[in-house]
DOPAVO-929322 format. One line per 4 residues: number of its first residue (from 1); for each residue x, y, z of C-alpha. Coordinates in nm, 3 decimals. Layout:
NUM = X:Y:Z ~ ...
***
This chain:
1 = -2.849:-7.414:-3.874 ~ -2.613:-7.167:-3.694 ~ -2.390:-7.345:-3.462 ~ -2.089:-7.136:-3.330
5 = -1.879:-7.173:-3.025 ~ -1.723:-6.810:-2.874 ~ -1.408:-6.862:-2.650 ~ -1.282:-6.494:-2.537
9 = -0.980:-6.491:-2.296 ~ -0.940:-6.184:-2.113 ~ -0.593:-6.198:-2.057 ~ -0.446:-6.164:-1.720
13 = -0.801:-6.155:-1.561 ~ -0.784:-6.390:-1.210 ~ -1.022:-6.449:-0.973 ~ -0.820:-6.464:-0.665
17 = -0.483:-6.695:-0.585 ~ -0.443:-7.077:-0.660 ~ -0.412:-7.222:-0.328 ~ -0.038:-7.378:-0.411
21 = 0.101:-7.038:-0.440 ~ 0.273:-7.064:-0.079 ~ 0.524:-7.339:-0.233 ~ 0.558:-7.251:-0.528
25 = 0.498:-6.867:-0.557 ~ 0.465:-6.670:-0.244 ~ 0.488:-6.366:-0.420 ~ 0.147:-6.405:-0.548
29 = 0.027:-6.442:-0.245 ~ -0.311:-6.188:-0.203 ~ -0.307:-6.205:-0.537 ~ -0.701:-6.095:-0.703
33 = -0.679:-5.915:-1.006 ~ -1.059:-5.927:-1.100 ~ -1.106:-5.802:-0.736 ~ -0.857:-5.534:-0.702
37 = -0.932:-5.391:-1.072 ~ -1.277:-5.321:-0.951 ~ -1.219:-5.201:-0.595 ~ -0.925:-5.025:-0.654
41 = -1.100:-4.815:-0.952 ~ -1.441:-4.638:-0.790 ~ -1.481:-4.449:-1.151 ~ -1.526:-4.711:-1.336
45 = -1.859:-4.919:-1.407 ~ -1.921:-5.271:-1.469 ~ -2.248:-5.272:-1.490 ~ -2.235:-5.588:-1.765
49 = -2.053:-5.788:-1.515 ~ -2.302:-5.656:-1.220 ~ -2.600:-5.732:-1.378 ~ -2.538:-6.063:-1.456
53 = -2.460:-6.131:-1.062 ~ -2.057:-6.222:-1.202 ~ -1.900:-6.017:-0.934 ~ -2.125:-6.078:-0.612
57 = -2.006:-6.470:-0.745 ~ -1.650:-6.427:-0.786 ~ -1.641:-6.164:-0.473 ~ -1.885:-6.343:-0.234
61 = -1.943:-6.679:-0.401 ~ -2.328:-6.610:-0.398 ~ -2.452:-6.737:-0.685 ~ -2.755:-6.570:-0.828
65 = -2.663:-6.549:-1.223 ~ -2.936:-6.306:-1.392 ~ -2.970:-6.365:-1.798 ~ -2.859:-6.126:-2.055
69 = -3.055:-6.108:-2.340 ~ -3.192:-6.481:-2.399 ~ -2.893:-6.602:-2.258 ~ -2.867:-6.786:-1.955
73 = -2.612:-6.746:-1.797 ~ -2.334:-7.027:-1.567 ~ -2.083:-6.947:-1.374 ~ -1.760:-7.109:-1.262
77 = -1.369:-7.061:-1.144 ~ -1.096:-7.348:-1.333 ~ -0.779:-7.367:-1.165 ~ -0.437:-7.384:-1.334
81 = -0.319:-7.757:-1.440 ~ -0.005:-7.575:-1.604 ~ 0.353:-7.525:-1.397 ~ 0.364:-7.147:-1.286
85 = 0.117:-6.833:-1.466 ~ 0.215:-6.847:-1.827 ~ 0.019:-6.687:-2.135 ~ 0.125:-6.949:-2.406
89 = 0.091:-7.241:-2.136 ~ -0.262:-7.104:-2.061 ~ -0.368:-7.090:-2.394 ~ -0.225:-7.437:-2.473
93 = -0.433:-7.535:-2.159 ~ -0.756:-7.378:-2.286 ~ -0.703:-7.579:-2.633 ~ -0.744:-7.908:-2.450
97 = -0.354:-8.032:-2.395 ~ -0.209:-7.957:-2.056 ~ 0.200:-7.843:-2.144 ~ 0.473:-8.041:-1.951
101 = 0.645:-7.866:-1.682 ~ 0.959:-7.654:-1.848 ~ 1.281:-7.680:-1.749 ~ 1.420:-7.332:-1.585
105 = 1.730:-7.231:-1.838 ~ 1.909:-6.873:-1.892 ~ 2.072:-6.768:-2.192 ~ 2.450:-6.702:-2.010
109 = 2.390:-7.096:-1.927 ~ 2.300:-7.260:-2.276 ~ 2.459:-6.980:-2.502 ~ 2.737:-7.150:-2.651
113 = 2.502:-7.457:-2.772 ~ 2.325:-7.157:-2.905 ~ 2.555:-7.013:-3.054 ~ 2.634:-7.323:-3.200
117 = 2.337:-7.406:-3.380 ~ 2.320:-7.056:-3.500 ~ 2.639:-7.081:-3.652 ~ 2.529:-7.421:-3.825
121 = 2.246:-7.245:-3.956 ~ 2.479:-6.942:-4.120 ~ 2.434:-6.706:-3.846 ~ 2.713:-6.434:-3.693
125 = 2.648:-6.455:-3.315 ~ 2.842:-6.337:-3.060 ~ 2.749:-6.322:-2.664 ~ 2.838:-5.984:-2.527
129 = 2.802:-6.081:-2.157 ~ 2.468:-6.007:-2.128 ~ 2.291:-6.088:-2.417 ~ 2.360:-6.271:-2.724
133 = 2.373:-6.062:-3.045 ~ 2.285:-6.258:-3.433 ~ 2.369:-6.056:-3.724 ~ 2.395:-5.733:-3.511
137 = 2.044:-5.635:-3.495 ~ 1.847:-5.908:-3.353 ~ 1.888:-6.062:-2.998 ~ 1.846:-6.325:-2.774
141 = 1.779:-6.249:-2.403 ~ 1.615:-6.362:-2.090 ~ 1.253:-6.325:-2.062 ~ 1.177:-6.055:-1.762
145 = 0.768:-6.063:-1.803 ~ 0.725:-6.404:-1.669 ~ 0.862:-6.662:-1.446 ~ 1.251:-6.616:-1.460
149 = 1.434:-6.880:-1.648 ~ 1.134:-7.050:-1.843 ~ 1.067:-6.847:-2.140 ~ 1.386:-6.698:-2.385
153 = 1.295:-6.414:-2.574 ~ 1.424:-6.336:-2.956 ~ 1.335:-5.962:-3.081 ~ 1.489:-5.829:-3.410
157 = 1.450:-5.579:-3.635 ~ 1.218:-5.573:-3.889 ~ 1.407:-5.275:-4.080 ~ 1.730:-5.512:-4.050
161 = 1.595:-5.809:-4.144 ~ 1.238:-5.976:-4.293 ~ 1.056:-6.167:-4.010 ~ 1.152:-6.514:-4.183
165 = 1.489:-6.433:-4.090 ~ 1.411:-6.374:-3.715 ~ 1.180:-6.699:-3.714 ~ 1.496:-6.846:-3.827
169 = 1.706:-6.788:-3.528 ~ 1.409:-6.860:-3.293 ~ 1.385:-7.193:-3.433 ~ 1.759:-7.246:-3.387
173 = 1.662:-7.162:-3.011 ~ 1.393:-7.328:-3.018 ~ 1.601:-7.692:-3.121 ~ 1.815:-7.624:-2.858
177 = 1.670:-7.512:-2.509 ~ 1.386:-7.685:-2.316 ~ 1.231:-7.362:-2.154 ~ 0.841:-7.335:-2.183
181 = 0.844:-7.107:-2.471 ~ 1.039:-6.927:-2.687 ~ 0.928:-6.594:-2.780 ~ 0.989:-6.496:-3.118
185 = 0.974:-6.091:-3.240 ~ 0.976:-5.883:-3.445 ~ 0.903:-5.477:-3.496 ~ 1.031:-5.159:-3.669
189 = 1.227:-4.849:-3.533 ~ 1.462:-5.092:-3.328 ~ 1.843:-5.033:-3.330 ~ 2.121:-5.212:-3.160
193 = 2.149:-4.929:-2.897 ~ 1.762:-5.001:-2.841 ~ 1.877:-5.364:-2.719 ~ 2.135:-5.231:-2.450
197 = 1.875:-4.902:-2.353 ~ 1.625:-5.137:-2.276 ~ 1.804:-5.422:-2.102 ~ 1.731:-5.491:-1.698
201 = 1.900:-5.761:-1.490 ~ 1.637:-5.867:-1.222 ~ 1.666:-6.064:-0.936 ~ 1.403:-6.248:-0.793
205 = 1.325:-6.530:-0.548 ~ 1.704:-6.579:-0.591 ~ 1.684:-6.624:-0.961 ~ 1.912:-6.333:-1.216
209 = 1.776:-6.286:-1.561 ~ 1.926:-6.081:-1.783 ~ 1.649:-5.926:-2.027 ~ 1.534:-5.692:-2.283
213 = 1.206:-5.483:-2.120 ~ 1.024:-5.528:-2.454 ~ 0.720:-5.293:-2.356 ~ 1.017:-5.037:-2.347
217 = 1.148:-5.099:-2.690 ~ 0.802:-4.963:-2.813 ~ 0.751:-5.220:-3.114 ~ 0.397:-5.299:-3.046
221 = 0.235:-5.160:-3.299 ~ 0.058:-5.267:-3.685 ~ 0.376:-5.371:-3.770 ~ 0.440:-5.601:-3.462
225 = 0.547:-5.959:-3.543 ~ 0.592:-6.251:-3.266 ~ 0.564:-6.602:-3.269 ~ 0.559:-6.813:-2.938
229 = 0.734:-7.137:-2.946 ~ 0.620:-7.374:-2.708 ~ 0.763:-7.696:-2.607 ~ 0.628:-8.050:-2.539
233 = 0.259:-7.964:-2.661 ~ 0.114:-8.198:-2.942 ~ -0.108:-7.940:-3.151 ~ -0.320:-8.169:-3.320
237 = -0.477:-8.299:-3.014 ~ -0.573:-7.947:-2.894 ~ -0.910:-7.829:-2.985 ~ -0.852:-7.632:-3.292
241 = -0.643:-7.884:-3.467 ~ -0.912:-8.137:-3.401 ~ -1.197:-7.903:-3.562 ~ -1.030:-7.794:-3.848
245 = -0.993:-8.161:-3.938 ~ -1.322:-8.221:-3.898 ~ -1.437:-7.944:-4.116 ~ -1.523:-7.724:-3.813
249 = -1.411:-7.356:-3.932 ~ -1.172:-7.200:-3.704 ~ -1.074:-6.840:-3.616 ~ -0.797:-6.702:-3.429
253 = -0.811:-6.359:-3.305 ~ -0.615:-6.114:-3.130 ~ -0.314:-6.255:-2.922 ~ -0.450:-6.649:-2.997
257 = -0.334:-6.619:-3.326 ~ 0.021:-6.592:-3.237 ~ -0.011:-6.880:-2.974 ~ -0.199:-7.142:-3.095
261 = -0.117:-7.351:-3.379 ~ -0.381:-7.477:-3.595 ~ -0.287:-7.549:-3.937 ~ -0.602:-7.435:-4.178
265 = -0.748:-7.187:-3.934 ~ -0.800:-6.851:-4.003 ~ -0.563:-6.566:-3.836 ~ -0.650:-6.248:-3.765
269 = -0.385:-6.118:-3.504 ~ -0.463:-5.781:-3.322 ~ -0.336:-5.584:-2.981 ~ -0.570:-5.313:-2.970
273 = -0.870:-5.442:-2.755 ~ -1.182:-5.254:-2.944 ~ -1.014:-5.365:-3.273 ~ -1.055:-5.699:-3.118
277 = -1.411:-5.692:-3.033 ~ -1.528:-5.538:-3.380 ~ -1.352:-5.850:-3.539 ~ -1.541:-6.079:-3.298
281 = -1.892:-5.939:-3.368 ~ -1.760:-5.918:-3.743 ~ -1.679:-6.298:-3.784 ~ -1.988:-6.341:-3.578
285 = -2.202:-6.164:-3.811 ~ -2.020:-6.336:-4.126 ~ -2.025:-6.706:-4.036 ~ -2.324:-6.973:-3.957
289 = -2.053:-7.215:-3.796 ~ -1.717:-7.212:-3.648 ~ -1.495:-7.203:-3.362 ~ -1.356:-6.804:-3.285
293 = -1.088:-6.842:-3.052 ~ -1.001:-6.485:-2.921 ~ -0.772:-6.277:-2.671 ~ -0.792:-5.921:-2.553
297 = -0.391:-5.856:-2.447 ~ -0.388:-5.495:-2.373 ~ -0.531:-5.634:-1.997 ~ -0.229:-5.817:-1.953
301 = 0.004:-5.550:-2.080 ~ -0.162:-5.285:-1.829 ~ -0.070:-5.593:-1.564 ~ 0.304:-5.589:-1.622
305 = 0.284:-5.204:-1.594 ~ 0.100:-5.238:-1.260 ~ -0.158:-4.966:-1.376 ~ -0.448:-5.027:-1.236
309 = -0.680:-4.801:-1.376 ~ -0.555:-4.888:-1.709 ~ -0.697:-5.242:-1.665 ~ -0.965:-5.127:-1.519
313 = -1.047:-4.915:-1.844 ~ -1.011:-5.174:-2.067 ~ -1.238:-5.385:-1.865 ~ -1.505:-5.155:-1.831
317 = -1.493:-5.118:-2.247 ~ -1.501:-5.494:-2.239 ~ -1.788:-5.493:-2.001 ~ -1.997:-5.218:-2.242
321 = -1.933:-5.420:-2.584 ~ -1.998:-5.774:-2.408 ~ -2.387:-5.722:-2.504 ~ -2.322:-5.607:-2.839
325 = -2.131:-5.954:-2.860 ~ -2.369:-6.145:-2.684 ~ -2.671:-6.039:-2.917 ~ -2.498:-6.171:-3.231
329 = -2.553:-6.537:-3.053 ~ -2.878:-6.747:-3.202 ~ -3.012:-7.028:-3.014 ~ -2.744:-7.281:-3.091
333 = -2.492:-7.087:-2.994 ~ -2.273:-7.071:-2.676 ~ -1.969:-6.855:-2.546 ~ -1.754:-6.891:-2.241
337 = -1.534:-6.598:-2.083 ~ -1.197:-6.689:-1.901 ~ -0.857:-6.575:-1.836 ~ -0.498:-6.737:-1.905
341 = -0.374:-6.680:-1.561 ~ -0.396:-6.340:-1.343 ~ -0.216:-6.024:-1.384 ~ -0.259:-5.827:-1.023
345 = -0.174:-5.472:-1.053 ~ -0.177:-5.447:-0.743 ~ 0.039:-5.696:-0.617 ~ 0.334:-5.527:-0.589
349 = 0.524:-5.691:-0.868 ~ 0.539:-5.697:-1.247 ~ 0.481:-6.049:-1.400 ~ 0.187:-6.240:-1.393
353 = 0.042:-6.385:-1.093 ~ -0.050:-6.748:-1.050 ~ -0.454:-6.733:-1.000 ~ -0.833:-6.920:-1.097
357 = -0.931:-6.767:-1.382 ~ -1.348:-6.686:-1.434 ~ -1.591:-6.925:-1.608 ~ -1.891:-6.727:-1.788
361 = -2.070:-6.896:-2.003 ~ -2.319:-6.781:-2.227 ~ -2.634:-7.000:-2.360 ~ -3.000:-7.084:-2.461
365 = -2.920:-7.427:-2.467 ~ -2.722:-7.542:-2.135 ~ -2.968:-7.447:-1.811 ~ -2.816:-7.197:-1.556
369 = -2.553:-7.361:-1.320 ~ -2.313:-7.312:-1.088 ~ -1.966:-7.514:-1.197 ~ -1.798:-7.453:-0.880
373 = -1.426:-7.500:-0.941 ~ -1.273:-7.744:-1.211 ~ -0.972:-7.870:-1.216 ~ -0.810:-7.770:-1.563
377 = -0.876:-7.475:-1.816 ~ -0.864:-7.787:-2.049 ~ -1.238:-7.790:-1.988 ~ -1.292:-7.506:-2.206
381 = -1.145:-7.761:-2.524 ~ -1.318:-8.061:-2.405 ~ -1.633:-7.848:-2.394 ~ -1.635:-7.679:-2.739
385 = -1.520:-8.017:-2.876 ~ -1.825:-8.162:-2.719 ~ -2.041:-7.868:-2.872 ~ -1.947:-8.004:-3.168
389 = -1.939:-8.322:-3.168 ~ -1.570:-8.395:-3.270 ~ -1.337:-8.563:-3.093 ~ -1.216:-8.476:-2.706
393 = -0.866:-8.318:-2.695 ~ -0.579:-8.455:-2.517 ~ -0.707:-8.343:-2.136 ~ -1.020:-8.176:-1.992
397 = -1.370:-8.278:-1.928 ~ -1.694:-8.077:-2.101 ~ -1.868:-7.900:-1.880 ~ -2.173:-8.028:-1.992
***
């Protein structure tokens, strides 16, 4: 008997701004990605989306879900248990284990423990007042995409050095500050002028990170490398963990394979967004059970580059394969659709705004309903754990 469960996180796709955002993030205020993607780009057709009476819900709030396919179809907004609008926190979320709030750090504050523990490990570092360079051609910076102060970045270069050696030094990191993550990369075609070309100090909400702008660098490509290294997050009572013990088959696709850790599951990492929905309809077509985990990025990355249309044309390809995907679902199948957090375009800034994210979810076996709003992404864990009868993750509820 088949028996899959699809989760597909559009990344950066919000539904309008969590009501807390006046404390703790007034510059998401307005903030409504889903809704200013669509307005704000009158070219561009949805018709996916339309039919299935998505957008008159997460507009309007009518609720009047049509079918597509066989498929009945719910409908649903979670709100963000996680501290700020973070893509590895909302992924951790999604996997059933709500992170720990990080603690805000910069790299000019913790970079002679750093340094340190690089040293310790056989590294040459040496902070050059701005950043903090190991073995000349990989460095250590403030993040500048997210939340100032709770995520470190590490990028080398990959025709310097073989990617173990970068994980290395983000491990070292890693041991040492208590940020949310620590992003560890790698790519080709990167010199040490790159790092000073490309680095920014921003100021905001009276925070100063000094950063690399990595989307400037131009390393995302085949060759891309990154691991994200969260902190405080047990992995083996998220989700994916729990199902590959249980002999549930598990695949990671697309930007989920570089931020979840499930030991056993199968990786298939990917930026490009079509190359991410042929691999989805691929392991769909190839497997009678298992868990697919998947992310569509490039949404995100037109975020932080505040194009609109951009996002709006990777949407509207999302929206025209979404019944191609839908189709390779039998009976026993489900699928839900979400986001990680939001990514306005529109709002004026470029990180990632703190928002609902959508629930769509896909099924011959669950009646039509309207979820309203729940309280945690962790839902989505609790729910596919439920689906298949393992074990409940750390935190959530199943929707059904």
């Amino acid at each position: 008997m088949s028996r899959r469960f699809l989760v597909l996180v559009i990344d950066g796709l919000g539904v309008g701004a969590m009501e807390d955002v006046g404390e703790t993030r007034p510059q998401d205020r307005g903030a409504d990605t889903l809704r200013h993607v669509v307005t704000q780009a009158p070219g561009r057709r949805f018709d996916t989306l339309r039919a299935i009476g998505a957008l008159d819900y997460f507009f309007s709030g009518s609720f009047s879900p049509r079918c597509l396919g066989h498929h009945s179809v719910s409908l649903g907004k979670f709100r963000l248990a996680h501290f700020g609008a973070d893509s590895y926190l909302g992924h951790q979320e999604i996997a059933g284990a709500i992170p720990p709030r990080p603690v805000r750090q910069f790299v000019r504050e913790t970079k002679d423990a750093i340094i340190e523990a690089l040293a310790a490990a056989g590294f040459r570092a040496r902070y050059t007042r701005d950043i903090i360079l190991v073995d000349e051609h990989i460095a250590i910076a403030d993040n500048i995409e997210t939340d100032y102060g709770l995520n470190i970045n590490i990028v080398g270069s990959l025709d310097h050095h073989p990617y173990a050696t970068i994980e290395k030094v983000g491990r070292c990191v890693r041991g040492v500050v208590k940020v949310g993550r620590v992003i560890t990369m790698g790519g080709v075609g990167i010199t040490q002028g790159d790092f000073f070309r490309c680095f920014e100090l921003c100021e905001r909400e009276g925070y100063v990170a000094h950063g690399i702008n990595i989307p400037k660098l131009r390393i995302y490509n085949d060759l891309y490398r990154v691991i994200h290294m969260g902190h405080g997050v047990d992995v083996q009572q998220q989700t994916p963990s729990i199902a590959v013990k249980n002999g549930i088959p598990v695949i990671l696709i697309g930007k989920t394979a570089d931020v979840i850790d499930a030991p056993g599951a199968e990786v298939l990492p990917e930026v490009i967004t079509e190359r991410v929905l042929e691999k989805i309809i691929h392991a769909l077509g190839a497997r009678e059970k298992g868990f697919i985990f998947a992310n569509v990025q490039q949404t995100d990355l037109a975020g932080h580059e505040q194009d609109t249309d951009r996002f709006a044309a990777l949407l509207e390809l999302i929206d025209q394969k979404l019944p191609s995907v839908v189709r390779q679902l039998d009976r026993e199948d489900a699928m839900i659709i979400t986001g990680d957090h939001g990514n306005d375009p529109a709002i004026g800034h470029t990180n990632h705004t703190r928002e609902k994210t959508p629930l769509i979810l896909f099924s011959q076996g669950i009646p039509t309903q309207d979820f309203g709003e729940r309280n945690t992404l962790a839902d989505v864990g609790a729910t596919v754990s439920r689906f298949f009868r393992i074990p409940l993750p750390q935190d959530g509820t199943p929707l059904t």
